[in-house]
N, C-alpha and C positions, 0 to 999 in steps of 0.2 A: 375326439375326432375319429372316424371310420379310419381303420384300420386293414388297406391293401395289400395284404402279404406277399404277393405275386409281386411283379417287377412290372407292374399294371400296364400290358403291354397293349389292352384296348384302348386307354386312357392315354399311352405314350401316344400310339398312333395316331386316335382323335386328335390330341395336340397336335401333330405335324401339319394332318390335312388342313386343321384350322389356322395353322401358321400360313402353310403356303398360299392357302385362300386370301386371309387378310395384307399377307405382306405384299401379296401385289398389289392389293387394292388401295393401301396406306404409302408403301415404301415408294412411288412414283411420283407424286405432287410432291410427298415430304421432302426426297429426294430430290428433288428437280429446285427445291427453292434453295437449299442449303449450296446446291453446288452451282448456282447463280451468284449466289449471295459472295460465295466464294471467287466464280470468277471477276468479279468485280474490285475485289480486293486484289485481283490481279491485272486490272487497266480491263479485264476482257467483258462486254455486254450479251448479254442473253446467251449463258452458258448454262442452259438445262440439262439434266438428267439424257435425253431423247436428242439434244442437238449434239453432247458431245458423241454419243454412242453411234449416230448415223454418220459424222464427218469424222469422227476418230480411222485412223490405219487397222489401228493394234489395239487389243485390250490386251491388258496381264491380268492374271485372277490367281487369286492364292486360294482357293479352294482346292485339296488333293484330289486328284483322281482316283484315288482306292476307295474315298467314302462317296463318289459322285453315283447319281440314281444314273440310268440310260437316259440319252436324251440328243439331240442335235445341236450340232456345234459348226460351227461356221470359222473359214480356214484364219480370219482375223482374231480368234482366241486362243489366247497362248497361256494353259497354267502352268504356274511353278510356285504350287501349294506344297511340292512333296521334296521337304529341302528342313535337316536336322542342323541347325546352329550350336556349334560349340560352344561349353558351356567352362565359367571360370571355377576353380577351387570353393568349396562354402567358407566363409566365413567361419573363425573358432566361434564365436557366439552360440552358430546353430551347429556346426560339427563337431564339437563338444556332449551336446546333448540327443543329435542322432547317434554317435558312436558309443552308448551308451553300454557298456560290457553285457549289459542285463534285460537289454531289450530285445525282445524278438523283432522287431522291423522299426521302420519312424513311420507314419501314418501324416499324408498333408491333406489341410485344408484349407480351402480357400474358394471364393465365389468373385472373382476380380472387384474392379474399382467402384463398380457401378451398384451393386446387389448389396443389399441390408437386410441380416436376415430376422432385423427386428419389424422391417415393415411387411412381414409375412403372415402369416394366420396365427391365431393367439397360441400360444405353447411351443412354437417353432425354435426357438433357444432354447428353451430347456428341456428340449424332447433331443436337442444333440448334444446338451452338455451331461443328459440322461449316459446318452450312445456311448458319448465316448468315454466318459469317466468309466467305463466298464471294460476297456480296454486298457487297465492293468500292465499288463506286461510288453504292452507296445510303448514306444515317445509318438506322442503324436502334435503338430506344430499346426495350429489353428491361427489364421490369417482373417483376424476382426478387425474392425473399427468401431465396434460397438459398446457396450457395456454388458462385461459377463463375469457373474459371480460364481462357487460352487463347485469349479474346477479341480479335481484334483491333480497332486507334483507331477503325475508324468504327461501333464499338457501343457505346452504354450504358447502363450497368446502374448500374438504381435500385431502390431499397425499394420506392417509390411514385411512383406519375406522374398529372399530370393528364389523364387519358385523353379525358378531353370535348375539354379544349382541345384537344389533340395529333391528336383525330382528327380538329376543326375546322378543323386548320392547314391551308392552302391545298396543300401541300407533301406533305401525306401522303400515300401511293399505295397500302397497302394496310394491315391490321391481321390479326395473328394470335393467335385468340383461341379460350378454349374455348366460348365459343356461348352465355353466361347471357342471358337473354331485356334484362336492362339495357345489357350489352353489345355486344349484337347487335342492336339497335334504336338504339344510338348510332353504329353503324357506317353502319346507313341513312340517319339523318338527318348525316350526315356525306358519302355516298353514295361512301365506301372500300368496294371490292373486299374481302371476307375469307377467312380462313383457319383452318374450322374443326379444333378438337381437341378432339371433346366427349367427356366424363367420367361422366355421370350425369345424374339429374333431367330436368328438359327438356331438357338440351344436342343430346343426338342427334335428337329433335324437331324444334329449332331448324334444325340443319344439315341436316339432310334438305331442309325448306321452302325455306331458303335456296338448297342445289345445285340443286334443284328450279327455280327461280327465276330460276337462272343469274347471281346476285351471287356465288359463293362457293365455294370448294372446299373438300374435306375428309379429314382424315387419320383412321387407324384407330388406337387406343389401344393397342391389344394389336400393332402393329407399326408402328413410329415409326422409319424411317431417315431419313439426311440425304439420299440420294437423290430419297427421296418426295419430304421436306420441301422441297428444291432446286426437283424437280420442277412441282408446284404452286404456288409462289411464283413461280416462272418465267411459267408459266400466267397469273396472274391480272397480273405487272405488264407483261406484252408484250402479251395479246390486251386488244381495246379495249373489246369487247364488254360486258366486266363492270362498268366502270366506266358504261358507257351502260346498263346493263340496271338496277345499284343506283341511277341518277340518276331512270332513268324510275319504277322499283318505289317509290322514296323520292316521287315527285309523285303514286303510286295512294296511298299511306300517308297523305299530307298532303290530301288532295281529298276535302271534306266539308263541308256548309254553315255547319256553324259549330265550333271548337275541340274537339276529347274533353275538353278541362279544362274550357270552358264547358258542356260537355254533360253533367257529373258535376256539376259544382256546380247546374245546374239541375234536375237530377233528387231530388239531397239537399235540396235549398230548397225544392224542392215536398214532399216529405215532412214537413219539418218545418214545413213554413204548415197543413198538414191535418193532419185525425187520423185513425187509421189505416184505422177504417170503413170511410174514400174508397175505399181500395183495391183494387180488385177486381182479382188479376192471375191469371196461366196461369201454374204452378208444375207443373215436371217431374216425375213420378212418382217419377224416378228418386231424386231429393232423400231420400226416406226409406225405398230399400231396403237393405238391408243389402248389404257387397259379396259374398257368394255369389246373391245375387238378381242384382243390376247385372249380374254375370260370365256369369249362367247356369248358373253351376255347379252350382246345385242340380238343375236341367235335367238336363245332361251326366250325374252322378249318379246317378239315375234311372234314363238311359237304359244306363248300365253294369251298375247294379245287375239292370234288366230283364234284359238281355242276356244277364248272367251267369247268373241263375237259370234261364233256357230253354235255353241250351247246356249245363248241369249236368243239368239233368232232360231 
């Protein structure tokens, strides 16, 4: 496989813009059936995507404001993305083997519930079991479901891991992850260095904001060697930079007068003491156009179809 040494930041990017392209154009119909489907199983009919968002009060969104692009916001959105959950004790299982006298740090992996990274380009397991068996003198906890041979002692590999704790531990020095906004927001409030592998949906989003930010590096899907992978992990647990940048980026995340949890439940509590009359708010146009309106598309359209019919005639 070609081999990207850079943190293929052309490649990151093209990812994003063709994210945010496609997921408008996918995530509206898909959306819109699942959360009918849904109200239905709640007594409620034609609960679209478009129906709840133009009759809704309130939305809450858990996306943080520290990794948000500029944009317009309308006074019925209220995030409380930027909110660090306490985390319990590890388990001895895994605190045993991070607290390892002889390790230089514990190293996590993991790609949550959804990602297999057997069904990825041929060589993609063993160009990380390459990576990290080469990291010696780290423990590093690899969070598979798959089947992986070749490992050597100072890796292990589990079904499942408590990843809150784990990336809580004092001990841990970096996480390699594909970037789900849960995940990648527990690594800040944790203020581990990461190591993007993103997939889909917001991941490339994610890791853009974050390279961006300078907590995090990231690899390309479509070429995954253990070179890279060596490479960039190398990066983020020798320079210091990163862990001072995710420490400082994680006190902009937490700096606000008062809670995002307190700030969501104050906002739903006031809706429910009034009735709805009260509410006078600025609601985006954008809320009820369709996505070739949103896109433009209809625009572009036009202007081809113009075009076309002048250079014909």
């Amino acid at each position: 496989m070609t081999d990207f040494k850079s943190a293929s930041p052309c490649l990151l990017y093209s990812d994003v813009s063709l994210y945010d392209t496609s997921f408008q154009i996918y995530s509206g119909p898909v959306a819109s059936s699942y959360s009918e489907a849904s109200g239905k199983l709640l007594g409620v009919d034609g609960a679209t995507k478009s129906r709840i968002f133009e009759e809704s009060i309130l939305t809450v969104n858990d996306f943080p404001d520290t990794f948000s692009f500029i944009q317009p916001r309308g006074s019925d959105l209220i995030r409380v993305g930027e909110h660090c959950a306490s985390s319990r004790n590890l388990p001895s299982e895994f605190r045993n083997f991070a607290e390892d006298p002889i390790s230089k740090g514990t190293i996590y992996v993991a790609f949550g519930s959804y990602v297999n990274l057997e069904d990825g380009p041929e060589g993609t397991v063993e160009a990380f079991i390459e990576a990290l068996n080469f990291f010696e003198d780290y423990r590093v906890i690899w969070s598979h479901k798959g089947n992986v041979t070749g490992v050597k002692c100072h890796v292990k590999l589990v079904n499942w891991a408590p990843q809150k704790e784990i990336l809580a531990h004092e001990n841990t020095v970096a996480f390699i992850t594909h970037g789900g906004l849960k995940s990648a927001k527990e690594g800040v409030c944790s203020s581990v260095p990461m190591l993007f592998l993103p997939f889909y949906g917001d991941q490339p989003r994610n890791a853009h904001r974050f390279v961006t930010n300078g907590i995090a590096e990231a690899l390309y899907k479509k070429s995954i060697t253990a070179i890279d992978i060596k490479q960039k992990l190398e990066k983020l647990l020798e320079d210091e930079s990163y862990r001072a940048n995710v420490a400082k980026v994680r006190s902009y995340y937490l700096d606000a007068p008062m809670s995002s949890l307190d700030l969501g439940a104050f906002h739903i509590s006031r809706v429910l003491r009034h009735p709805e009359s009260h509410f006078v708010r600025f609601k985006r146009r954008s809320i009820s156009m369709n996505h070739l309106q949103y896109l433009n598309i209809d625009i572009f359209l036009i202007i081809l179809i113009v075009s076309f019919l002048i250079f014909k005639a």
